[in-house]
N, CA, C and O atoms as a CHARMM CRD file, in Angstrom:
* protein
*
  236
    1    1 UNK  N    119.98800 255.59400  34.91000 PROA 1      0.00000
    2    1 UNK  CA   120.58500 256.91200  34.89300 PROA 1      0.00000
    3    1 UNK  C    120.51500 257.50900  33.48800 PROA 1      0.00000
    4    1 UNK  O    120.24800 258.71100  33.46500 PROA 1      0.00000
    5    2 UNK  N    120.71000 256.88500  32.27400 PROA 2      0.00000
    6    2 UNK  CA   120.87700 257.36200  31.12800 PROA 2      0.00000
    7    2 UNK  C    119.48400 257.32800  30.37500 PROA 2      0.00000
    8    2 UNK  O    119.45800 257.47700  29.15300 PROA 2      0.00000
    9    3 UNK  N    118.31000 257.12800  31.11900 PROA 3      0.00000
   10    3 UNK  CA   116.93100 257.45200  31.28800 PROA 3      0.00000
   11    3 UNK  C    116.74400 258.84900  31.61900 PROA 3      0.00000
   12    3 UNK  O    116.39400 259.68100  30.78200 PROA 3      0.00000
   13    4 UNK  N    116.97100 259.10600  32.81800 PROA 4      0.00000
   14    4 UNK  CA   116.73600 260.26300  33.38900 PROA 4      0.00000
   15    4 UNK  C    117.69900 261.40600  32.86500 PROA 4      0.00000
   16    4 UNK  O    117.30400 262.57100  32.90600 PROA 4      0.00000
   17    5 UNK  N    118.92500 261.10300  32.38700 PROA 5      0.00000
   18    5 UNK  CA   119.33900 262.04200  31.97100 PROA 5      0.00000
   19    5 UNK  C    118.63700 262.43900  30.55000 PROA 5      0.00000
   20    5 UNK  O    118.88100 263.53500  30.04500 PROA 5      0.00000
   21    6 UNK  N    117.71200 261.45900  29.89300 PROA 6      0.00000
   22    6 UNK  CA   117.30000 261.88700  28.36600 PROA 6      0.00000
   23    6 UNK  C    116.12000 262.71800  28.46300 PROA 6      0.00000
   24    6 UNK  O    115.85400 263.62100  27.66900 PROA 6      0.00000
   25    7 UNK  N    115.18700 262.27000  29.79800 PROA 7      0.00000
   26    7 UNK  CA   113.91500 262.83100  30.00500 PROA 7      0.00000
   27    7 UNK  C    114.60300 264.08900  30.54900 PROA 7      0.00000
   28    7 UNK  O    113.84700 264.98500  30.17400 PROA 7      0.00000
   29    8 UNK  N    115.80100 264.77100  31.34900 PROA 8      0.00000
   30    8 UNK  CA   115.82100 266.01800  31.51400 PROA 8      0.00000
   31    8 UNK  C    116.70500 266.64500  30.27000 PROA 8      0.00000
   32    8 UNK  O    116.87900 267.86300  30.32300 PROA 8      0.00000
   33    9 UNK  N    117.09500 266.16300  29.51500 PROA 9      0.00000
   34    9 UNK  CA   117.69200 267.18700  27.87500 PROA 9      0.00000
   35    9 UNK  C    116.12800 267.11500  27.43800 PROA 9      0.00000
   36    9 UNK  O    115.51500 268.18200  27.40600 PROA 9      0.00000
   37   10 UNK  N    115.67700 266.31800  27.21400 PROA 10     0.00000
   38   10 UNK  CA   114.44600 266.42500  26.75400 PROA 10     0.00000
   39   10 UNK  C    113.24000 267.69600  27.11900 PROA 10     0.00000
   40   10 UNK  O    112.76900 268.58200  26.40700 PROA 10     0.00000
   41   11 UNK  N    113.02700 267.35800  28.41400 PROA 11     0.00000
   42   11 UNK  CA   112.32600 268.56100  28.54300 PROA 11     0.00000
   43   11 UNK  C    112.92900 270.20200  28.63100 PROA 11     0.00000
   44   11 UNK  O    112.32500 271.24800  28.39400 PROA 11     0.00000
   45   12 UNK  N    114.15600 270.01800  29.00300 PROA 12     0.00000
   46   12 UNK  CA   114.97100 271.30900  28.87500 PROA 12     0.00000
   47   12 UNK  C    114.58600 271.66700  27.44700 PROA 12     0.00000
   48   12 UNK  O    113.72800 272.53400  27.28300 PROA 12     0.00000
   49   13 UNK  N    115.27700 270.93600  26.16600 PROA 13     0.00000
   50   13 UNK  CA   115.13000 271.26000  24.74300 PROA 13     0.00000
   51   13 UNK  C    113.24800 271.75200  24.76000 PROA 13     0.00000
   52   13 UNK  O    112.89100 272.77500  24.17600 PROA 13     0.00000
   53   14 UNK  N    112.41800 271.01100  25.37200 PROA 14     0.00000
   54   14 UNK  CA   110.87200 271.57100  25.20900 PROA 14     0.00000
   55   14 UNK  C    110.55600 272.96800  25.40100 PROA 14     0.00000
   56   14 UNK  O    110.08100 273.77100  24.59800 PROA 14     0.00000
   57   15 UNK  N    110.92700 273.12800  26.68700 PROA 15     0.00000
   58   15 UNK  CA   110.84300 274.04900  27.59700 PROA 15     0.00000
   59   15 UNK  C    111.64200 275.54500  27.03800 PROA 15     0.00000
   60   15 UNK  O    111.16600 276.61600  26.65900 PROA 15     0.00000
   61   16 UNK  N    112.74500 275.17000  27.15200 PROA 16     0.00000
   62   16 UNK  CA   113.45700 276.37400  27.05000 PROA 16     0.00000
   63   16 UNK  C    113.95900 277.04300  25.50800 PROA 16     0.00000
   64   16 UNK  O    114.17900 278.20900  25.17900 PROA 16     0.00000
   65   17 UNK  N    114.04700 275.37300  24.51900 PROA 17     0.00000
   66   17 UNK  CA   114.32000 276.07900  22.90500 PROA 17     0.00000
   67   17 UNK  C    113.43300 277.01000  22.66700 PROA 17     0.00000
   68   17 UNK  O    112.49500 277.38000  23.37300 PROA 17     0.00000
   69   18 UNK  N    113.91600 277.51700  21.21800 PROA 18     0.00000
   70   18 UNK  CA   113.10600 277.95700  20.72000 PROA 18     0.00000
   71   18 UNK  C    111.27100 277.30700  20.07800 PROA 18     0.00000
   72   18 UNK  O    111.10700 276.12300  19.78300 PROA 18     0.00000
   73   19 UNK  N    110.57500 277.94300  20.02100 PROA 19     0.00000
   74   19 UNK  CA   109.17400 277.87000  19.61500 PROA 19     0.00000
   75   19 UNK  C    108.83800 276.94800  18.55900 PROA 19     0.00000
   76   19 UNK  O    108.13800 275.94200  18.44500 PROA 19     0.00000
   77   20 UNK  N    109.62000 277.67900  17.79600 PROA 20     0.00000
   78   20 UNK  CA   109.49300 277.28500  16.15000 PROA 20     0.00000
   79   20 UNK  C    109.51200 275.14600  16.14400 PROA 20     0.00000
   80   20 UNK  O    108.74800 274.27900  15.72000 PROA 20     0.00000
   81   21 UNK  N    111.09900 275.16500  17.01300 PROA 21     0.00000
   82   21 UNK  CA   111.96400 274.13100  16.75500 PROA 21     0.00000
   83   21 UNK  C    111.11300 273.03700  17.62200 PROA 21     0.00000
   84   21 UNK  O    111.38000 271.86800  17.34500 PROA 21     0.00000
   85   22 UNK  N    110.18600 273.23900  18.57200 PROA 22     0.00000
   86   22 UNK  CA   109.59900 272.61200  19.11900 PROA 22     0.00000
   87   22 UNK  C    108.10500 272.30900  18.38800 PROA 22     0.00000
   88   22 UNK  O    107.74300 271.13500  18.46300 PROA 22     0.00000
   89   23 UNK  N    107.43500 273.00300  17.86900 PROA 23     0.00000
   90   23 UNK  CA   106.66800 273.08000  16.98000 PROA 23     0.00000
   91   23 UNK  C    107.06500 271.69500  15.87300 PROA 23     0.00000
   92   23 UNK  O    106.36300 270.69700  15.71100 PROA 23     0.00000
   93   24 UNK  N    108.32200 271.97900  15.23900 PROA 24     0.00000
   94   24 UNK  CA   108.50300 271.10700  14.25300 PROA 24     0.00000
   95   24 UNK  C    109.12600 269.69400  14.70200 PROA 24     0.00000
   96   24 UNK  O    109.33000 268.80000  13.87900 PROA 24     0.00000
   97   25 UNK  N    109.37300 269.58100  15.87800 PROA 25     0.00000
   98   25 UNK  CA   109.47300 268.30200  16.48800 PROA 25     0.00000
   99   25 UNK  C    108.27200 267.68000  16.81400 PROA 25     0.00000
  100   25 UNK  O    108.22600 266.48700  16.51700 PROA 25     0.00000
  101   26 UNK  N    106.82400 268.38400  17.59100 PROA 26     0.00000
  102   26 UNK  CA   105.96600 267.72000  17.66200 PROA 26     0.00000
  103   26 UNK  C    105.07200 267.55200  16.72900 PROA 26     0.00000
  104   26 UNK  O    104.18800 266.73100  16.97200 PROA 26     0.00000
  105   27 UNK  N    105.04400 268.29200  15.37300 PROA 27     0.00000
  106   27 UNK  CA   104.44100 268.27900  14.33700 PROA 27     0.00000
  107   27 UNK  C    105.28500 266.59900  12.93600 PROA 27     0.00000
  108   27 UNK  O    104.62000 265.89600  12.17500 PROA 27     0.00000
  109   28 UNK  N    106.70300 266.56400  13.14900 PROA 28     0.00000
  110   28 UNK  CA   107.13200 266.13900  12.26500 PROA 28     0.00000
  111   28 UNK  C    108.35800 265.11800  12.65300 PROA 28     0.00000
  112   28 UNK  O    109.10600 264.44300  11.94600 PROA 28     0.00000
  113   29 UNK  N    108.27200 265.25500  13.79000 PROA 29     0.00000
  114   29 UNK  CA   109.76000 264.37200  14.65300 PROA 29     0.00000
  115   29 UNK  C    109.19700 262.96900  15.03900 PROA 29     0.00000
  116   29 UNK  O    108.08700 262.52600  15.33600 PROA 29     0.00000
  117   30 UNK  N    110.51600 262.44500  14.89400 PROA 30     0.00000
  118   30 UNK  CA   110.33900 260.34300  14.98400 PROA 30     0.00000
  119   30 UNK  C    109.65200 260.62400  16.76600 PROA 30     0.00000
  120   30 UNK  O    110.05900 261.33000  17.68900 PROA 30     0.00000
  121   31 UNK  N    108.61700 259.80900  16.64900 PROA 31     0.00000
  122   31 UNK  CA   108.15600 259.43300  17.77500 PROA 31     0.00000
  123   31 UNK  C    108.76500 258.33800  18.32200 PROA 31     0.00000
  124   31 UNK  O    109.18500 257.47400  17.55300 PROA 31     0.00000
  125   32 UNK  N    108.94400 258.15400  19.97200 PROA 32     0.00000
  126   32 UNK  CA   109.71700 257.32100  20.62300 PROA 32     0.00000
  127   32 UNK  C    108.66500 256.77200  22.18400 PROA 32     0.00000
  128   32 UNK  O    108.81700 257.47300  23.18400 PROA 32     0.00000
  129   33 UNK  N    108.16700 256.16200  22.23400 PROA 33     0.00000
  130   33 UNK  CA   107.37700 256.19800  23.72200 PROA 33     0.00000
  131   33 UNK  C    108.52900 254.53800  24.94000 PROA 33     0.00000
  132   33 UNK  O    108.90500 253.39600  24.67500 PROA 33     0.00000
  133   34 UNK  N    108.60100 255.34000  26.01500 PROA 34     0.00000
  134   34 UNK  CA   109.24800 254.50000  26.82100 PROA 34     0.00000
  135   34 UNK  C    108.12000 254.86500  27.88300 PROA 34     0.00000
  136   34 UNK  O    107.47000 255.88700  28.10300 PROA 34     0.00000
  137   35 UNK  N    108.19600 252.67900  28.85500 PROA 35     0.00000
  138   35 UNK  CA   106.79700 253.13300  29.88200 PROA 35     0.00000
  139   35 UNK  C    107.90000 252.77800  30.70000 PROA 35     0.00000
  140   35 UNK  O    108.92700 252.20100  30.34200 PROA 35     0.00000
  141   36 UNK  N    107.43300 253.38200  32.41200 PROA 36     0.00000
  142   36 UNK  CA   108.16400 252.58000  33.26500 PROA 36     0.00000
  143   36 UNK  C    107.56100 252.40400  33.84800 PROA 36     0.00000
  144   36 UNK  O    106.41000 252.23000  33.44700 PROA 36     0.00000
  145   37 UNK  N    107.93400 252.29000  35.56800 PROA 37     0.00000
  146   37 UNK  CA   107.08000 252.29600  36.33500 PROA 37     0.00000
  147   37 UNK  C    105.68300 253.25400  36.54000 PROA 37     0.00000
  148   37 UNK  O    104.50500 252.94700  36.36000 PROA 37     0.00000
  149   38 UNK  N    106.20400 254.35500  36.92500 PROA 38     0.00000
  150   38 UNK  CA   105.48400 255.56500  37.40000 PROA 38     0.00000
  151   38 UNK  C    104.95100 256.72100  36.40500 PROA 38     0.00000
  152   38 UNK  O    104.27300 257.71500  36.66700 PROA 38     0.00000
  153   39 UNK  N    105.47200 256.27100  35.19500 PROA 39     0.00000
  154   39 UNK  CA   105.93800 257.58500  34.03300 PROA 39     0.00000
  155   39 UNK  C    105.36600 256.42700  32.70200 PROA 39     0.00000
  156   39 UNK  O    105.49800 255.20400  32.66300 PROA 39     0.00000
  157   40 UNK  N    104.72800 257.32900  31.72800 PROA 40     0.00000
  158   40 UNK  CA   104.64300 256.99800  29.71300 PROA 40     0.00000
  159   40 UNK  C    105.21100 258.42200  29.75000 PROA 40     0.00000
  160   40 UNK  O    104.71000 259.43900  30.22900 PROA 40     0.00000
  161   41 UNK  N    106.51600 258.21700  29.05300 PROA 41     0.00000
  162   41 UNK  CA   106.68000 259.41900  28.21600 PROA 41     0.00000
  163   41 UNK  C    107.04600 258.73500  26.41600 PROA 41     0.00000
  164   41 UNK  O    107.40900 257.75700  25.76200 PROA 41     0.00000
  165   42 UNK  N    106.55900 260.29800  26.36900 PROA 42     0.00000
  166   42 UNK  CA   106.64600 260.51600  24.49200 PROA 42     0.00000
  167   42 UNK  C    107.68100 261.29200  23.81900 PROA 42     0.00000
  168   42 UNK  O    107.66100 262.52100  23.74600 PROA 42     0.00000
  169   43 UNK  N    108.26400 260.80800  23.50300 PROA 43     0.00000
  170   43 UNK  CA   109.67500 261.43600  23.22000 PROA 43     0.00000
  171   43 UNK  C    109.38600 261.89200  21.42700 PROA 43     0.00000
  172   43 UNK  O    109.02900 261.00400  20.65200 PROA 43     0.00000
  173   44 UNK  N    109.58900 263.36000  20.92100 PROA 44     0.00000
  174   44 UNK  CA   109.43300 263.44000  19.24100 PROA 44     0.00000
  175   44 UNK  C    111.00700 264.08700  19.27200 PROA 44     0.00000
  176   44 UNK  O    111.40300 264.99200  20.00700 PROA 44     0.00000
  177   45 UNK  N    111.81400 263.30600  18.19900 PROA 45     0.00000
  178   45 UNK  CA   113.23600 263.32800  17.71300 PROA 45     0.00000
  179   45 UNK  C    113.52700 264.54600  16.58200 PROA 45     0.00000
  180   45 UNK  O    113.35100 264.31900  15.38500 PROA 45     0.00000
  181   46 UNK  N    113.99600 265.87500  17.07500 PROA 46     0.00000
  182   46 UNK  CA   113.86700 266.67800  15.68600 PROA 46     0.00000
  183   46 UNK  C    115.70000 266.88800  15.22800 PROA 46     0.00000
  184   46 UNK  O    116.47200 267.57900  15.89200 PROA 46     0.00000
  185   47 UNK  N    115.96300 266.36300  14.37300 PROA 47     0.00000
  186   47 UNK  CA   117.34600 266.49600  14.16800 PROA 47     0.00000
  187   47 UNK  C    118.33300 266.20400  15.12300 PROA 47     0.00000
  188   47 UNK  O    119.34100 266.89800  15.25900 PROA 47     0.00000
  189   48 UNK  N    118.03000 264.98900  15.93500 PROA 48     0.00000
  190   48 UNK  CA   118.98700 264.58600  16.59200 PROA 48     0.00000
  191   48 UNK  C    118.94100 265.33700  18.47800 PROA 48     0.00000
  192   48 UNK  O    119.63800 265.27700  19.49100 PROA 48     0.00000
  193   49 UNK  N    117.97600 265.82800  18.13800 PROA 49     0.00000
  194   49 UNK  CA   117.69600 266.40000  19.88200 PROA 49     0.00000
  195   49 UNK  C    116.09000 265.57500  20.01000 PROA 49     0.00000
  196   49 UNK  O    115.28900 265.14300  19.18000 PROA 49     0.00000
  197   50 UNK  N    116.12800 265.62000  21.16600 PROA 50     0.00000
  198   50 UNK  CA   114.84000 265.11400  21.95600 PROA 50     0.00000
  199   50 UNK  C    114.30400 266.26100  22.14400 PROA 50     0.00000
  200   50 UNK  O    114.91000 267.33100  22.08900 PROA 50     0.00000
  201   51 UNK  N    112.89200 266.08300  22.42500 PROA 51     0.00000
  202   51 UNK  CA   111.90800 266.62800  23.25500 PROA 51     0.00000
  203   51 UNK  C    110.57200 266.46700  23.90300 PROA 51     0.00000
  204   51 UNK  O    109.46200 266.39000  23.37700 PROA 51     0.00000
  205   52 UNK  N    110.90200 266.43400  25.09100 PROA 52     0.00000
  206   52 UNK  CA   110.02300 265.50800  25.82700 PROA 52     0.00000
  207   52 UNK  C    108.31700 266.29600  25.49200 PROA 52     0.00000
  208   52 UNK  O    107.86600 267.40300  25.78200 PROA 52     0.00000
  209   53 UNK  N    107.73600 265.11600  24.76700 PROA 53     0.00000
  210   53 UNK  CA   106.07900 265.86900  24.67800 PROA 53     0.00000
  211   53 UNK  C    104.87600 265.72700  25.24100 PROA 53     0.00000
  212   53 UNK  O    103.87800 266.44700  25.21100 PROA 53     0.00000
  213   54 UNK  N    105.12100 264.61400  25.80500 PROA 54     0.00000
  214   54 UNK  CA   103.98700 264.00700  26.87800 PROA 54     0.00000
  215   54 UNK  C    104.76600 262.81500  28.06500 PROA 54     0.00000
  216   54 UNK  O    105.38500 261.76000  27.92300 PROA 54     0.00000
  217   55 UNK  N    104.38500 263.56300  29.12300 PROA 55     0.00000
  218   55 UNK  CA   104.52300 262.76700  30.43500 PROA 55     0.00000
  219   55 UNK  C    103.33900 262.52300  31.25800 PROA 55     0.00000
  220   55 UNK  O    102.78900 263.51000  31.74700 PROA 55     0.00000
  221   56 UNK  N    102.65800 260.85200  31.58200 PROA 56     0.00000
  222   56 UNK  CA   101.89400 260.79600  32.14400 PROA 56     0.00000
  223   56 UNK  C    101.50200 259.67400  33.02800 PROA 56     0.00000
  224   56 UNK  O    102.33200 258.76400  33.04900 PROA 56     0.00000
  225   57 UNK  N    100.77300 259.55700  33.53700 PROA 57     0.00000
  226   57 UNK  CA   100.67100 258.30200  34.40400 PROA 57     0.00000
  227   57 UNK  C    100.19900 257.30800  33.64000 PROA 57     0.00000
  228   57 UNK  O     99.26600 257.60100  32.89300 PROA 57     0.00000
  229   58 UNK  N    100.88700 255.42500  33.62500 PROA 58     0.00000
  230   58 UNK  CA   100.53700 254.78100  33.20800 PROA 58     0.00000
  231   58 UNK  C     98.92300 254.06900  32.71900 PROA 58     0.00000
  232   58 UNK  O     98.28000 253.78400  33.73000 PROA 58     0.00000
  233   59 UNK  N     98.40900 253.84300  31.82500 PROA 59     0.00000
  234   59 UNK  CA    97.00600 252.96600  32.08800 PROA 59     0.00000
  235   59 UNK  C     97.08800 252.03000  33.00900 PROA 59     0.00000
  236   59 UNK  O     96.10700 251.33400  33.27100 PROA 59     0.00000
C-alpha cells in the first residue's frame, strides 16, 4: 500500500506541478529505481517530493 500510494504522489507531483520544478527533478534529483512485479519505476527526489519519471515493463 505505501508503494502505491508513492507511485500516485509521484506521478500527480509529475503531471500536474509546475514545469520548471519537474524539469529540475529530472535534471538534478536523487534517483531511486524500485522493480516489482509488473512495473520498473524511476523515482527523481527534488526537495523532498517525488516524481515519478519512468514507468515500464520489466526486462
Amino acid at each position: 500500500m505505501k508503494d502505491l500510494a508513492l507511485v500516485l504522489v509521484a506521478d500527480h507531483h509529475w503531471r500536474r506541478g509546475p514545469v520548471w520544478k519537474a524539469a529540475l527533478a529530472y535534471l538534478f534529483g536523487r534517483r531511486e529505481r524500485r522493480v516489482s512485479i509488473d512495473w520498473e519505476l524511476t523515482f527523481a527526489w527534488w526537495r523532498g517530493q517525488p516524481y515519478l519519471i519512468r514507468m515500464r515493463e520489466p526486462r
